[in-house]
C-alpha positions, 0 to 999 in steps of 0.5 A, spaced: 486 547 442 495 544 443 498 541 438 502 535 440 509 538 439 506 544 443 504 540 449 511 536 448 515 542 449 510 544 454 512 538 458 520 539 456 519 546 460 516 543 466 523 542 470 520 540 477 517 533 474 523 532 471 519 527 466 524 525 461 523 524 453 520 516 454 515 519 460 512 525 454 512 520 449 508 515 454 503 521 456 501 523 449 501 516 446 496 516 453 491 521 450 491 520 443 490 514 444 496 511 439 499 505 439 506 506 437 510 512 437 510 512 429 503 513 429 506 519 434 510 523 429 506 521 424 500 526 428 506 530 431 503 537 428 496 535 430 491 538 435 491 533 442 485 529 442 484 529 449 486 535 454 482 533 460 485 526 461 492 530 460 490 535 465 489 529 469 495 526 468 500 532 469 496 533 476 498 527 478 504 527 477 506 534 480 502 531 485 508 526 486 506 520 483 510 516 478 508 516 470 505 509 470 502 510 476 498 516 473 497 513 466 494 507 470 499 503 466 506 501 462 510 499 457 513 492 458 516 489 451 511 487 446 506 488 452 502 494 455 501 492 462 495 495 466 500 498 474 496 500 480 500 501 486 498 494 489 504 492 485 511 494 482 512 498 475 516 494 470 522 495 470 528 494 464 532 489 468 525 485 467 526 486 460 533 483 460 531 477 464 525 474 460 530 476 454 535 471 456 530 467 459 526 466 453 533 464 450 535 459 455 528 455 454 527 455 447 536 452 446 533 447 451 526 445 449 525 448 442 518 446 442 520 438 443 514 437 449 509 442 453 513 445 459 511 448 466 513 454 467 511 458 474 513 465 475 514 466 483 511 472 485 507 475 479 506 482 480 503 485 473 503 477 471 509 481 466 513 476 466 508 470 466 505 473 460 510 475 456 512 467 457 507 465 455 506 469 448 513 467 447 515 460 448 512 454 444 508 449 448 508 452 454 503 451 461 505 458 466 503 459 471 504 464 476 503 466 483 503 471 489 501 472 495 497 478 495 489 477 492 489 485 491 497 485 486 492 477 483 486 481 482 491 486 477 495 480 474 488 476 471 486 483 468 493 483 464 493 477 462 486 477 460 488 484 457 494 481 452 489 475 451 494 470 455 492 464 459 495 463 465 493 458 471 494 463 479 495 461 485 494 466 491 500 464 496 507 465 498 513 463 494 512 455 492 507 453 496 501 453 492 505 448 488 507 444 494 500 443 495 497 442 488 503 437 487 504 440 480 512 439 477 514 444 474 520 445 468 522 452 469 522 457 475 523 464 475 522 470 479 524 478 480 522 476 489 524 482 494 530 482 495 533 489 498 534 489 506 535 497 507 530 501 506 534 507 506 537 505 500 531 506 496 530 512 491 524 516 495 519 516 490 520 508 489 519 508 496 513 512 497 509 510 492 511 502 490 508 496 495 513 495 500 512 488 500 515 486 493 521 490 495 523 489 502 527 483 505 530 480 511 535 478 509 536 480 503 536 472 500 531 470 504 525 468 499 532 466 493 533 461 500 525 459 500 525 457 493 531 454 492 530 449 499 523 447 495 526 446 489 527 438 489 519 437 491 516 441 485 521 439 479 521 434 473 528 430 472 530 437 470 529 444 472 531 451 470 531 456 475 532 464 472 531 470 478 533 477 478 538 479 484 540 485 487 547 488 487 552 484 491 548 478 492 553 474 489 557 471 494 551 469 499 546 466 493 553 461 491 553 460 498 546 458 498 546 454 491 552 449 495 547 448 500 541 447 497 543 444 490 550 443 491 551 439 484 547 444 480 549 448 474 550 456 475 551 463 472 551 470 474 550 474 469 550 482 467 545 487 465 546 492 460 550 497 464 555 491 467 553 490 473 551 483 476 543 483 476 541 476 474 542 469 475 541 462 471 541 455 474 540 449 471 539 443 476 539 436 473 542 432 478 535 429 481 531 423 479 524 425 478 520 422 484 
């Protein structure tokens, strides 16, 4: 039997799979069924627990799947999210949005009524979820078009003991067709329009339809146009964007919310990822 120092270093010396410290960490953890990474170096010198499940994932991942993939799951803050290839491994810029986000609606409502907040093409549910946990007095819901990427997203939300209203559809229209008014939108949509410049293990591995768009601002465009049947006097709308999207989704603010408030905003390696808006301009209908 191997340690789990040995199987680290084991992995360490596995240079064509490339796994870096926060990928081993995430396999032992896996079969020790650890929760944290203090209960990791707490047992570092003990036998691994589970050498079979651990021979599965290695496999895998020589294989060329991706590590969440092979685990069958993913860290997303607090959270531990269930990923199968129907939907989109979480990512840290992820992480930073629903950070700033959390910021923004706790400044403006710090719990003064129940809010409506709607994630746009769900995925995981990680953002929905996390909301949901974290903001007082909320109401999420969450959408997406794929019954396959709903069916992953119910099961996170049932995992971390969330509750979340679905919708199967595309963008806002299950809120147009419901009539529900809503507080604050957010949204990581598809926003990248040349293939090629996908890395080839995204591309080969990850759903094509949460990734792809033509143009690029398409699905930004389909939510900001539909915006003023869905909100309350006031409405909060937080997305991730793609590198070099400034121009265009400033074009499309002036179009379609010309009197709202707007901000770009900066992820941690200083490049232009998120934008905040906050449009309260129209009275409620």
């Amino acid at each position: 039997m191997a340690s789990n120092r040995e199987l680290y270093f084991e992995l360490k010396k596995l240079v064509p799979m490339k796994l870096n410290d926060s990928a081993i960490k995430l396999i032992l953890l896996d079969i020790n069924g650890f929760a944290s990474f203090s209960e990791l170096v707490k047992h570092f010198d003990e036998q691994a627990k589970d050498l079979d499940r651990y021979q599965e994932i290695i496999s895998r991942v020589m294989a060329g799947v991706p590590i969440q993939y092979a685990l069958g799951h993913a860290p997303f803050l607090e959270l531990d999210l269930i990923v199968t290839p129907d939907v989109l491994i979480p990512r840290p810029e992820t992480e930073e949005l629903v950070l700033f986000a959390e910021k923004i609606i706790n400044k403006e409502y710090l719990g003064q009524r129940e809010i409506k907040i709607a994630d746009i093409g769900t995925g995981s549910g990680a953002i929905a979820i996390f909301l949901n946990k974290r903001i007082f007095k909320s109401t999420v819901f969450a959408s997406d078009i794929s019954p396959k990427v709903l069916a992953v997203a119910k099961e996170n939300a049932i995992k971390n003991d969330s509750k979340i209203t679905f919708y199967e559809g595309n963008m806002l229209i299950p809120f147009l067709q419901e009539k529900i008014k809503l507080d604050v939108i957010i949204s990581n949509p598809p926003y990248i329009e040349d293939e090629t410049t996908i890395d080839d293990n995204v591309f080969l591995n990850e759903p094509h339809l949460a990734l792809l768009a033509k143009p690029a601002s398409q699905y930004y465009e389909e939510i900001f146009k539909n915006v003023h049947a869905v909100m309350k006097k006031v409405i909060l709308l937080f997305f991730e964007i793609g590198e070099n999207m400034e121009e265009v989704l400033t074009l499309l603010i002036k179009k379609y919310l010309p009197l709202a408030d707007y901000e770009f905003h900066k992820d941690i390696y200083g490049k232009t990822r998120f934008l905040y808006i906050r449009n309260d301009t129209y009275e409620q209908e």
